[in-house]
C-alpha positions in Angstrom: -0.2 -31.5 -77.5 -0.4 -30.5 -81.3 1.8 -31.7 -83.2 3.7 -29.8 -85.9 2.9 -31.2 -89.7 5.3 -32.6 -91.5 6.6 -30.6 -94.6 6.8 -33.5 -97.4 9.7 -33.5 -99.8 7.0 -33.2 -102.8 5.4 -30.1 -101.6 7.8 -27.7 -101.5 9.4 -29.0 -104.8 7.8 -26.7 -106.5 5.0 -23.8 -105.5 5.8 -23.2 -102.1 10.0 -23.4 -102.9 9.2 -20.4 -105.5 6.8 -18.7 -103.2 9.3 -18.7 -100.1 12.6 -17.5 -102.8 10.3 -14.9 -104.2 9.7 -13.7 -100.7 13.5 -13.5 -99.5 13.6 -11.5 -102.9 11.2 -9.1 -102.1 12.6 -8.6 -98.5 15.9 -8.5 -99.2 15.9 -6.3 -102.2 19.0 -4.6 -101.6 21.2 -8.2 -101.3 19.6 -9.5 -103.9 19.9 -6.7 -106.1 23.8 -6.7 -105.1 24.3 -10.1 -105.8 22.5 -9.6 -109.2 24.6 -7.3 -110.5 27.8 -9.2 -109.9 25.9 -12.1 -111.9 25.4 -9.6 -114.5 29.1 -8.3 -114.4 30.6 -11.8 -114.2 28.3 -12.9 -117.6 29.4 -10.3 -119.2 33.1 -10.9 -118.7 32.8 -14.7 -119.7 30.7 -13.6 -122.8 33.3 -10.8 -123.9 36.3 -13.0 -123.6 34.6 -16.4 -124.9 33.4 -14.4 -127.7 37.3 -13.2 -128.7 38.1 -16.4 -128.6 35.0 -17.4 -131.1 35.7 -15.0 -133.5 39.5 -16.2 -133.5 38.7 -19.7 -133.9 35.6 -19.3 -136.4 37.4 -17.0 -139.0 39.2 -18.2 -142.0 42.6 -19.3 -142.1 43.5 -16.0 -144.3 42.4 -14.3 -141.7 44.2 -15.9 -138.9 47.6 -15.4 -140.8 47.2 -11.6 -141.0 50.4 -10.5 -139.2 49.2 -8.3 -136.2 51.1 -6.3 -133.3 51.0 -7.7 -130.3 50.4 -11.2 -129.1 47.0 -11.4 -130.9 43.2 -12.3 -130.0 44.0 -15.7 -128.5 46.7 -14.7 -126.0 45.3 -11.1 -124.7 41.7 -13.0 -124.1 43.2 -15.9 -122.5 45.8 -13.9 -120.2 44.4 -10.7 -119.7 40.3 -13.1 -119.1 42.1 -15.2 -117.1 42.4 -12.4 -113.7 38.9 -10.9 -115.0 36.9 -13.9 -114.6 39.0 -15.3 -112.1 38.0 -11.7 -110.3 34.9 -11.8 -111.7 33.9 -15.0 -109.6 35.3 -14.0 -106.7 33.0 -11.1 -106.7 30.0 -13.2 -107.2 31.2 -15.7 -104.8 31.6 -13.3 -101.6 28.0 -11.5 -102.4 26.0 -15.0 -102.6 27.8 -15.7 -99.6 27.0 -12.6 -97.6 23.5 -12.6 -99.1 23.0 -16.2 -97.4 24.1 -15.0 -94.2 21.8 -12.6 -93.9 19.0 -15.1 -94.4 20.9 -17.3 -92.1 18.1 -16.8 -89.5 14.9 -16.8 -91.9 16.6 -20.2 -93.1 16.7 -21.8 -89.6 13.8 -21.0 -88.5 12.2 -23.0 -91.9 13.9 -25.7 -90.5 12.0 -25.1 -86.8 8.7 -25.8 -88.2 9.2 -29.6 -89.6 11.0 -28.3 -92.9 13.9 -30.5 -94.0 17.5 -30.0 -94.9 16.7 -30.9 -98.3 14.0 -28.8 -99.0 15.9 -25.8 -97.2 18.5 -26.1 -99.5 16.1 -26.5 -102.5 15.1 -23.0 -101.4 18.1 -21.8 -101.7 18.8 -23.3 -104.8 15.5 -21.3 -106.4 16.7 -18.5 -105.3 20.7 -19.2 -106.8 19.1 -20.1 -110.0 16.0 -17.1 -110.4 18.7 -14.6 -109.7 21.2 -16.0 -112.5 18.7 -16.2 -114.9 17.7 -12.7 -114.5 20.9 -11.4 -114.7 22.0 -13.5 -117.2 19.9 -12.2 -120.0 20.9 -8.1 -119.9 24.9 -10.0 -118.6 24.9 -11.3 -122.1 23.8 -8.7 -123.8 26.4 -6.5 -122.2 29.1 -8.8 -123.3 28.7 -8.8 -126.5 28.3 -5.4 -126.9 31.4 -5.0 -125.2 33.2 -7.5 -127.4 32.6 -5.8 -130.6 33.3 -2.6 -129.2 36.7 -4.4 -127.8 37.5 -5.8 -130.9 37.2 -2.5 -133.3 39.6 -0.7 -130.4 42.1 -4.0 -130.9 41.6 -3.5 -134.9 42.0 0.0 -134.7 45.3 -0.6 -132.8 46.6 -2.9 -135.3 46.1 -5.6 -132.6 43.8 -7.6 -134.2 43.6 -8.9 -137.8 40.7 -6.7 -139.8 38.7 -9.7 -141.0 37.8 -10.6 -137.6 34.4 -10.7 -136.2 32.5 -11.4 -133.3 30.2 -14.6 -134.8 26.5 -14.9 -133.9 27.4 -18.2 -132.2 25.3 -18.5 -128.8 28.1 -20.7 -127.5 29.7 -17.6 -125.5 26.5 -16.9 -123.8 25.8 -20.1 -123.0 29.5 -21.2 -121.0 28.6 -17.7 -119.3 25.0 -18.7 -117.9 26.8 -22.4 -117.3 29.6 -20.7 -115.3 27.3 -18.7 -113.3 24.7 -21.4 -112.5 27.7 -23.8 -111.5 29.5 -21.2 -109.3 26.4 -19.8 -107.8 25.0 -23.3 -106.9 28.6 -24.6 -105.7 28.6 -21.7 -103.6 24.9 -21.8 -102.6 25.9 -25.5 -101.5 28.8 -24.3 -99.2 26.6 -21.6 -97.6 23.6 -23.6 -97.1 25.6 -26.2 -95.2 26.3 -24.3 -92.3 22.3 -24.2 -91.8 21.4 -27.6 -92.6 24.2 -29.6 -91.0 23.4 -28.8 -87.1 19.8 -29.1 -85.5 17.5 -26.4 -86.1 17.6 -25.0 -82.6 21.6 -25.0 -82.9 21.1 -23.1 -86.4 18.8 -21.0 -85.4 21.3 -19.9 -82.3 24.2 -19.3 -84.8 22.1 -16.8 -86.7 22.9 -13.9 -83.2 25.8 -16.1 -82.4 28.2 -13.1 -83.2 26.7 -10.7 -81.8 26.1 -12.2 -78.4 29.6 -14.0 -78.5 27.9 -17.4 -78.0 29.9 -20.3 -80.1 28.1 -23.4 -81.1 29.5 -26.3 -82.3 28.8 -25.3 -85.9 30.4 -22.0 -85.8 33.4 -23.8 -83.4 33.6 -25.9 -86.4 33.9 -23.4 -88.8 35.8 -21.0 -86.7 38.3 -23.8 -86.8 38.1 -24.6 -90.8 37.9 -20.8 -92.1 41.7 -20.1 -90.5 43.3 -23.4 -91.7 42.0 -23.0 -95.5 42.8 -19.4 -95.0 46.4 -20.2 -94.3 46.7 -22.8 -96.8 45.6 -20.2 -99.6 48.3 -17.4 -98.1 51.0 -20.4 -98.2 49.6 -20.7 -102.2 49.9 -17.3 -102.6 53.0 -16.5 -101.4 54.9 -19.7 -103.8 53.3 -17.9 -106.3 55.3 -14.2 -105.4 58.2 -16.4 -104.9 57.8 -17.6 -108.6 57.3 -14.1 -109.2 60.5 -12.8 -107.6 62.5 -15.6 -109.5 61.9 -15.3 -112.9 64.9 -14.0 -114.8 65.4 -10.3 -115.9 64.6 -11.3 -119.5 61.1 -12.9 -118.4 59.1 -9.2 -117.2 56.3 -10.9 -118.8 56.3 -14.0 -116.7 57.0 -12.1 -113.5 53.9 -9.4 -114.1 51.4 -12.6 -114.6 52.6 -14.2 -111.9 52.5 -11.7 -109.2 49.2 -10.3 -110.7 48.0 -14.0 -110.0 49.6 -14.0 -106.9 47.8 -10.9 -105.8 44.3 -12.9 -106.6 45.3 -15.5 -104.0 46.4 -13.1 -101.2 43.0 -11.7 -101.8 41.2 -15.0 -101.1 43.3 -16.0 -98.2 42.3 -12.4 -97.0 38.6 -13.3 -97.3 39.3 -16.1 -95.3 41.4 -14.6 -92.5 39.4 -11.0 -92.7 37.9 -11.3 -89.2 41.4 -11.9 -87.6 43.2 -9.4 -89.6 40.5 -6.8 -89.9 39.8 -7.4 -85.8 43.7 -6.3 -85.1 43.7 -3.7 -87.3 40.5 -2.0 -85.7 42.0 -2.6 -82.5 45.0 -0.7 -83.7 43.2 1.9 -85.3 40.2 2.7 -83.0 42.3 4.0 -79.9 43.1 7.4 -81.5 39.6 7.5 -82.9 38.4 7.0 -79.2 40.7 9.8 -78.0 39.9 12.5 -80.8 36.2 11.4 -80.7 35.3 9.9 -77.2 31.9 8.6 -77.6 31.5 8.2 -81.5 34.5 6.7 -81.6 34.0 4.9 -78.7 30.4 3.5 -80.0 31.9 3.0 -83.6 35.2 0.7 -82.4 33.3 -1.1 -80.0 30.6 -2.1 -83.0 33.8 -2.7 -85.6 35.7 -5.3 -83.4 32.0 -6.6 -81.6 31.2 -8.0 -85.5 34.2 -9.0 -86.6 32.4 -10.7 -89.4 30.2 -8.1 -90.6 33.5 -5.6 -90.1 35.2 -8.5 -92.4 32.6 -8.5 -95.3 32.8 -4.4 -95.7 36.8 -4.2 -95.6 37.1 -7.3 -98.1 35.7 -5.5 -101.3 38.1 -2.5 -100.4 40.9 -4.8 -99.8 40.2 -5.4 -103.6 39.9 -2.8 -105.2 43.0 -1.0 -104.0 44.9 -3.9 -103.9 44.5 -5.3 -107.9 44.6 -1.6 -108.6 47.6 -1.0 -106.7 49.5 -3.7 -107.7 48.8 -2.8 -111.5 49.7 0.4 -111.0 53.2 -0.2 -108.9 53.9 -3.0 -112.1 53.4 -1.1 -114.9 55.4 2.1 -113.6 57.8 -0.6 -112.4 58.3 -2.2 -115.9 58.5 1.1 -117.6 61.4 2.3 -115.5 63.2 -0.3 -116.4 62.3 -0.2 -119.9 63.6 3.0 -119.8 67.3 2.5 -118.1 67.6 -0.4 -120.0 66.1 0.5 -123.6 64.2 -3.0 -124.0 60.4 -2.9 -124.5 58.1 -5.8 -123.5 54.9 -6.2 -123.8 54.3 -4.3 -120.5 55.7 -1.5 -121.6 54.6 -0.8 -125.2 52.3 1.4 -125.8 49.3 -0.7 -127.0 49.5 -3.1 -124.5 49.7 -0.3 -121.4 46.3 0.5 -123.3 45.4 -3.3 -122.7 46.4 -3.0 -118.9 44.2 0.2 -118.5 41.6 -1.1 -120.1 41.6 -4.2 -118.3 42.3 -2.2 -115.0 39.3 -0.7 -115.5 37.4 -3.7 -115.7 38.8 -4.9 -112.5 37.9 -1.4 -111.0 34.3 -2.1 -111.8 34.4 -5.6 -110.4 35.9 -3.8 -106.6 33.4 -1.0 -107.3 30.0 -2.9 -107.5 31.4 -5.4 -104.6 32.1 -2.2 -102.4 28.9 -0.4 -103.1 26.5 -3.6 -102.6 27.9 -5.0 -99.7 28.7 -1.8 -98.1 24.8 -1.0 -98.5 23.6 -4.1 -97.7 25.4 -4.4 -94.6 24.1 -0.7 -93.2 20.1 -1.6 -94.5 20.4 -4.6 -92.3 21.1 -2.2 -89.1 17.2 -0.8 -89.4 16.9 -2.4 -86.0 19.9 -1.9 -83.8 19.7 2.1 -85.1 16.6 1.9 -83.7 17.5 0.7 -80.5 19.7 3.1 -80.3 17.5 6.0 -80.8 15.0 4.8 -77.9 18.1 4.7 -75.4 18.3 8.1 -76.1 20.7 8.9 -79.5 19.8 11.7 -81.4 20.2 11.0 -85.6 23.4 13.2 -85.6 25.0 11.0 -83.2 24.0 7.9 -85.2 25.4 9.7 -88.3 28.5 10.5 -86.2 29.1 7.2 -85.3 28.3 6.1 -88.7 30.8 8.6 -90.2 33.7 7.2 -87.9 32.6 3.8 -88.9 33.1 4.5 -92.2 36.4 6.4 -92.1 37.8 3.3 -89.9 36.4 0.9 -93.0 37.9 2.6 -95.1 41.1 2.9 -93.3 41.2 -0.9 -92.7 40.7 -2.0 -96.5 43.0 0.3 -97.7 45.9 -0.9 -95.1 44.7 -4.5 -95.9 44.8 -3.7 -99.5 48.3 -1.9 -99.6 49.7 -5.1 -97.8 48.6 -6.9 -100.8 50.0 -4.7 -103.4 53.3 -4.5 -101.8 53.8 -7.7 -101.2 52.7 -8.4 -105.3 54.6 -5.8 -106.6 57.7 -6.0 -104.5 58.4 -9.7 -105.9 57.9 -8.4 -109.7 60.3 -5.4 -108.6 62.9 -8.2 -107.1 62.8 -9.7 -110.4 63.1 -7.0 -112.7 65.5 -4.8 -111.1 66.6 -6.8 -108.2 65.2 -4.6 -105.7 61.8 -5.3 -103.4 61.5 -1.5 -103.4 59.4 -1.3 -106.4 58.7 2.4 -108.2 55.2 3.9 -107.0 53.1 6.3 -109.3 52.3 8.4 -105.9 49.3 10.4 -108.2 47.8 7.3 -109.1 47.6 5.3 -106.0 46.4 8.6 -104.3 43.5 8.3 -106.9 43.2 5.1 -105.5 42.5 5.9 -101.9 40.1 8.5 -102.8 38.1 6.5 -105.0 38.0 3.8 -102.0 37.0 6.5 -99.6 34.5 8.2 -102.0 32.6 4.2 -102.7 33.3 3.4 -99.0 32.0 6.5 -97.0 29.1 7.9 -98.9 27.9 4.3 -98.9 27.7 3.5 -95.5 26.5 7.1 -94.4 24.0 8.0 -96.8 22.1 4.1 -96.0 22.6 5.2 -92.7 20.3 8.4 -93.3 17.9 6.0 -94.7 18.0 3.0 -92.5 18.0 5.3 -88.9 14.9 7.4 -90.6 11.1 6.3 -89.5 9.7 5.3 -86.5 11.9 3.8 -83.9 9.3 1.7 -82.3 8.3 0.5 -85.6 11.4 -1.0 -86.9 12.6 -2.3 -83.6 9.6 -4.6 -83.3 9.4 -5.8 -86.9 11.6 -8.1 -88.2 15.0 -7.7 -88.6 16.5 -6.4 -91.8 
């Protein structure tokens, strides 16, 4: 019998690791692509608010002094980059993530022909580190643009002292590109475990695990793991409402940051739990869908709750945008209601900083909006094959489109649910505290904008990559490779 040849450590330290992460980036154009842009988002972010703090620390003392309004340069790019990075990386963390699993398969099947764990994770490395270093570039770039352009709008609003200016120092740019290597390749490192720690037959089986319901002992292992840290994070979060709902009356200030923060962690432990909540919820929502649309909604419930993972990694970025929006939203009308009855303004309330807070809610948006849109498409270009399937079983392309379309409304209905959860929960501690009620005061016009713009990332994105994935030959696409 012939015997497979050894793949040596030396030879794929190089040419043949580029060659097979150049060829995952040509296949996987669309995850890739994803996960470049939130490299290129998160960059930017770091470069903005690390280049606030340059010009801060780099002007003369004369200029320092210059009484402004507001808390100053140092304390809005330190508070208000403290969520946007934090959100930032969170982004970037859940599409490397989800751009590994889908090469979960390719990845295990390196290992099936003699290639070690080390060199599989070198691949994966390559691939972590060419995708950073094309974003980072045009990431940059962005930043500082968006840092001067930040910093006239703070000058313009008396914010910030008029001698300031964003330095030429590269030092911003470079703790950006550092930040993004060492969360991309900590990440890469967690992702490419679940491949090289079992044999390669046992990898290779967890790649269709979810779809067949088979459990290995990998997944067992990490079906075990993913709850516990996921409960350990709510716990975190929900000390940090707690603080929240505790502050005194006098500290609005205190409270806002901390339930804004506190929001951030309810979002990771919902990363972490999303196959177990958004599995219930889709079991709740699906049975009137099934009753108003039998087989659609039939085909479109059965393929929610059959992948609970995949289900999971659409509902996630949704959960996120409509939950940091919401909960800005609630907080700020909140805080200026009781601004109001009591006639003390805060620094959530003035005028200048509200403009801080939308202009920092906007940022946020952007964040949920790119996450939505990337994973959303990614996750319906990699059903080429099972719409195929379905259209040599019989389904006409209006039925895949209806099933689609319920899909979509049902995603959509789940993020937003999940989502809301979050935002109430954030913005009834800060309502505790500042007006001792857990009703907190809703801007009903905004948080309707909210849902549409959820629906209107969430549905056209999974329906029109539908159109495109389902079109072509049937035959074709079920017998080439998947994805």
């Amino acid at each position: 019998m012939s015997q497979v040849r050894k793949v040596s450590p030396m030879s794929l330290m190089s040419s043949p690791v580029l060659a097979l992460s150049v060829g995952q980036l040509r296949r996987r154009p669309a995850a890739f692509a994803g996960l470049a842009a939130a490299l290129l988002l998160a960059t930017a972010t770091v470069t903005l608010f690390g280049s606030l703090v340059a010009a801060q620390v780099t002007a003369p003392r004369a200029v320092t002094r210059a009484p402004v309004a507001g808390p100053g340069v140092l304390v809005i790019a330190g508070a208000f980059g403290e969520i946007a990075v934090l959100v930032a990386l969170f982004v970037v963390v859940n599409a490397l993530g989800f751009t590994l699993r889908q090469q979960h398969r390719d990845l295990a099947l390196l290992r099936t022909v003699a290639a070690t764990p080390r060199q599989v994770r070198r691949v994966v490395r390559a691939q972590v580190v060419a995708t950073v270093l094309l974003a980072a570039v045009p990431g940059c770039a962005a930043g500082l643009l968006a840092a001067r352009a930040f910093l006239t709008a703070l000058q313009r609003r008396g914010m910030a002292a008029p001698g300031l200016h964003i330095p030429g120092t590269p030092v911003p740019m470079l703790v950006a590109l550092g930040v993004a290597l060492l969360v991309g390749l900590a990440a890469a490192a967690a992702s490419a475990w679940r491949v090289t720690r079992p044999a390669p037959a046992v990898a290779l089986a967890e790649g269709t695990a979810e779809g067949t319901g088979a459990a290995t002992g990998g997944s067992r292992v990490a079906a075990v793991l993913r709850p516990v840290a996921g409960v350990a994070v709510l716990a975190g979060g929900v000390l940090l409402l707690r603080l929240a709902a505790t502050r005194p009356p006098g500290e609005l200030d205190k409270a806002g940051q901390a339930a804004l923060l506190g929001s951030m962690v309810l979002l990771v432990a919902l990363a972490l739990l999303g196959p177990l909540a958004a599995r219930a919820l889709a079991a709740l929502l699906g049975a009137p869908v099934r009753a108003l649309v039998p087989r659609a909604g039939w085909l479109a419930d059965a393929n929610l709750r059959g992948y609970a993972a995949r289900l999971s990694s659409a509902v996630v970025p949704v959960a996120l945008l409509v939950g940091l929006s919401g909960t800005m939203l609630i907080m700020t009308s909140t805080a200026e209601r009781v601004a109001r009855a009591t006639g003390a303004a805060t620094s959530v309330t003035k005028a200048s900083d509200i403009w801080l807070r939308q202009a920092e809610l906007g940022l946020l948006v952007c964040f949920a909006a790119v996450s939505t849109v990337n994973t959303l498409v990614a996750l319906t270009a990699d059903r080429r094959r099972e719409f195929a399937l379905l259209r040599l079983v019989g389904s006409t392309r209006r039925q895949l489109l209806r099933m689609l379309s319920m899909e979509a409304a049902l995603t959509t209905a789940i993020g937003v649910l999940l989502g809301a959860a979050v935002a109430a929960a954030s913005s009834g501690a800060f309502s505790w505290a500042v007006r001792g009620s857990v009703v907190p005061v809703v801007p009903g016009a905004g948080c309707a904008w909210v849902v549409l713009g959820a629906a209107l990332l969430t549905v056209p994105g999974i329906v029109g990559t539908g159109v495109w994935a389902s079109g072509g030959s049937a035959v074709a696409s079920v017998s080439g490779e998947r994805g």
